[in-house]
C-alpha positions as CSV (number, residue, x, y, z in Angstrom):
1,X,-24.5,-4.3,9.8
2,X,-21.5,-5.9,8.2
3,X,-18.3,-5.4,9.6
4,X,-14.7,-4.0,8.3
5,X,-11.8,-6.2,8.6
6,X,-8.3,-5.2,7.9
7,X,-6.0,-8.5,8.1
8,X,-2.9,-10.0,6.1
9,X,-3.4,-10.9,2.7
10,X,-3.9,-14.7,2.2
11,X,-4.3,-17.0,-1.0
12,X,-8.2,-16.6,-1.5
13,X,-7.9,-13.2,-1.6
14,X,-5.1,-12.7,-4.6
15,X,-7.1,-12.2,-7.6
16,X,-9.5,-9.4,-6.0
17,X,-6.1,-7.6,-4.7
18,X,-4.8,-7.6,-7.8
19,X,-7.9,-6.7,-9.8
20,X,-8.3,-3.6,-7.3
21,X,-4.3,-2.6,-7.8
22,X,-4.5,-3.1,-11.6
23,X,-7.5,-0.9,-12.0
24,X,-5.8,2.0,-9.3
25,X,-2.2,1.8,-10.8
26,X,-1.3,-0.4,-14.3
27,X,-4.6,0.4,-16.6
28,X,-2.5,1.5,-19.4
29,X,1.1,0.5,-18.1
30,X,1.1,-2.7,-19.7
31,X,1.3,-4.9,-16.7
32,X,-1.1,-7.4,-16.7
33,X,-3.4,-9.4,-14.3
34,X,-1.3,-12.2,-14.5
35,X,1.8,-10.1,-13.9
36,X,0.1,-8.8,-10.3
37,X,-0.8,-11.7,-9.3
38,X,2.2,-13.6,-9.9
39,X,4.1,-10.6,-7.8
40,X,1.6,-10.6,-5.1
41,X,2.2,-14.2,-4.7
42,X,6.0,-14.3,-4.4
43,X,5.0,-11.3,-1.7
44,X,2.9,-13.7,-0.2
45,X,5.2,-16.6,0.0
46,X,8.2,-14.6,0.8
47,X,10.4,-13.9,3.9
48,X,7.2,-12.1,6.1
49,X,8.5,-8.8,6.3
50,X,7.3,-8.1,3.2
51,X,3.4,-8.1,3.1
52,X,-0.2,-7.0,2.3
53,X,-2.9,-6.3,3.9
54,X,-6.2,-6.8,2.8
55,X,-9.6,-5.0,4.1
56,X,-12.7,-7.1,3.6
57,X,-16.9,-6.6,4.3
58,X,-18.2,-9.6,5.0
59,X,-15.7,-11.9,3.1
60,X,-15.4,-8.8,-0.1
61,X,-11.8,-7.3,-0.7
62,X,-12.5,-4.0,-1.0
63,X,-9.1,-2.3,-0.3
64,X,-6.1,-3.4,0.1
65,X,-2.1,-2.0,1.2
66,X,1.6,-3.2,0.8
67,X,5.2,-3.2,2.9
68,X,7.4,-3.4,0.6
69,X,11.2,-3.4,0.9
70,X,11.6,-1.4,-2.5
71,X,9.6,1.3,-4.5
72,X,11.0,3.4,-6.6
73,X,13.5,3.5,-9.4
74,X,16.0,4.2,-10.0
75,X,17.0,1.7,-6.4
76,X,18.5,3.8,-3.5
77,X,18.6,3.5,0.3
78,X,15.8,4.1,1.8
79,X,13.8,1.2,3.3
80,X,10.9,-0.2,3.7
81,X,7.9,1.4,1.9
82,X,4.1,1.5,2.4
83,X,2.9,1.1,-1.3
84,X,-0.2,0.5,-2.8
85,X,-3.0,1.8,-1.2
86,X,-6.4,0.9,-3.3
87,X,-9.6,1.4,-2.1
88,X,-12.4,0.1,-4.8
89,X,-14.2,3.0,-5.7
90,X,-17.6,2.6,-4.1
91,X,-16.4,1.7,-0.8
92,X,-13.7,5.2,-0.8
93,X,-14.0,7.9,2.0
94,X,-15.8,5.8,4.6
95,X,-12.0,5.0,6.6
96,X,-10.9,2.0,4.4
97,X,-7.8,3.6,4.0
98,X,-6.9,5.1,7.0
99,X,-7.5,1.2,8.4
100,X,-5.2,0.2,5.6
101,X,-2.4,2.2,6.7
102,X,-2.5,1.9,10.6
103,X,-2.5,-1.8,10.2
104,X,0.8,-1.1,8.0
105,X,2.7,1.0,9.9
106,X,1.7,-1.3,13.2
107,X,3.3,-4.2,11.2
108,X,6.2,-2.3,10.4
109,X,6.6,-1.2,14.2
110,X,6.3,-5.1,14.9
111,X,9.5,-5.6,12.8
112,X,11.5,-2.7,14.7
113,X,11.2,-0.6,11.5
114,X,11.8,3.1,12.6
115,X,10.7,4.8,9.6
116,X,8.0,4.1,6.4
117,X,8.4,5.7,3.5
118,X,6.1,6.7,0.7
119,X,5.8,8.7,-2.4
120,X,2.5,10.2,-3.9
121,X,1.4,13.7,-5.1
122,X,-2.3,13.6,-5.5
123,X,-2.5,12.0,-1.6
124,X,0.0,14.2,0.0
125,X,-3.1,15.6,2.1
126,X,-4.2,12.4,3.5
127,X,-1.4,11.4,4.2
128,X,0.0,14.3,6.3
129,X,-3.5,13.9,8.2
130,X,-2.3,10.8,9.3
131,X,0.6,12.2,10.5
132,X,3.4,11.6,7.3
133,X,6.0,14.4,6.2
134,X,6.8,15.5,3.4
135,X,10.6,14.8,3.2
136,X,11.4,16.2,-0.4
137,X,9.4,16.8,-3.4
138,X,10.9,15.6,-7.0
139,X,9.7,14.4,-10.7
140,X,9.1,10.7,-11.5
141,X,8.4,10.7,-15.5
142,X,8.1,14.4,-15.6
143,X,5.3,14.4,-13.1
144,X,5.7,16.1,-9.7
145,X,5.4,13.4,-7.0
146,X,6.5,14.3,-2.5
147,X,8.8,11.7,-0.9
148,X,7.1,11.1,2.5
149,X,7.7,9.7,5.6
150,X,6.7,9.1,9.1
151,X,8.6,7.7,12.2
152,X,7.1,3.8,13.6
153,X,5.4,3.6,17.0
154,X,4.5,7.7,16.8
């Protein structure tokens, strides 16, 4: 049986991450291949609170999940976010994600981060099954979206 393992991102692994976030999040948006990589390598090489994780079988990227200081736009106060959860398609509903976050939110405890925030509409579900609140819904290009949260070390 091959195992699941959820660890930080590292060098060998930038080109699958961003293969998976361009197909979950930028098909159509005009950001390129190039352009996530290049971002998921100044994450990589930056400060180390900043980070991704990556969730391989056998020595496959098949998922993958950011900390990240900023989100959305237009910039406000609140800090740090969990971002960027992509599972590839034929490995979904088997717990990927649900890895994926824990191993976020136990980094961001590690840091003496109090609270994660996230936004998402479709997920809003999942994620309150993993214990996030909803904090406040609003519209992001005319499309409802739900500001969550949940508190580190919970």
């Amino acid at each position: 049986m091959v195992q699941l393992t959820v660890e930080p991102m590292d060098e060998r692994d930038i080109a699958a991450v961003a293969r998976l976030r361009v197909a979950a999040f930028f098909t159509g948006t005009g950001r390129t291949l190039d352009d996530d990589v290049a971002g998921l390598r100044k994450l990589l090489h930056g400060d180390g609170f900043e980070t991704a994780f990556v969730a391989r079988i056998g020595d496959v990227p098949v998922g993958t999940c950011l900390l990240v200081r900023d989100e959305l736009e237009p910039a406000h106060d609140l800090t740090p976010w969990l971002a960027g959860l992509a599972i590839a398609p034929e490995h979904q509903h088997r717990g990927i994600g649900t890895a994926l976050v824990r191993a976020i939110e136990a980094h961001a405890t590690s840091l003496g981060v109090e609270a994660l925030y996230l936004y998402t509409w479709e997920a809003r579900d999942y994620y309150m099954r993993l214990g996030w609140m909803v904090v406040e819904p609003f519209r992001q290009n005319g499309e409802p979206m739900a500001l969550m949260s949940r508190q580190c070390g919970l």
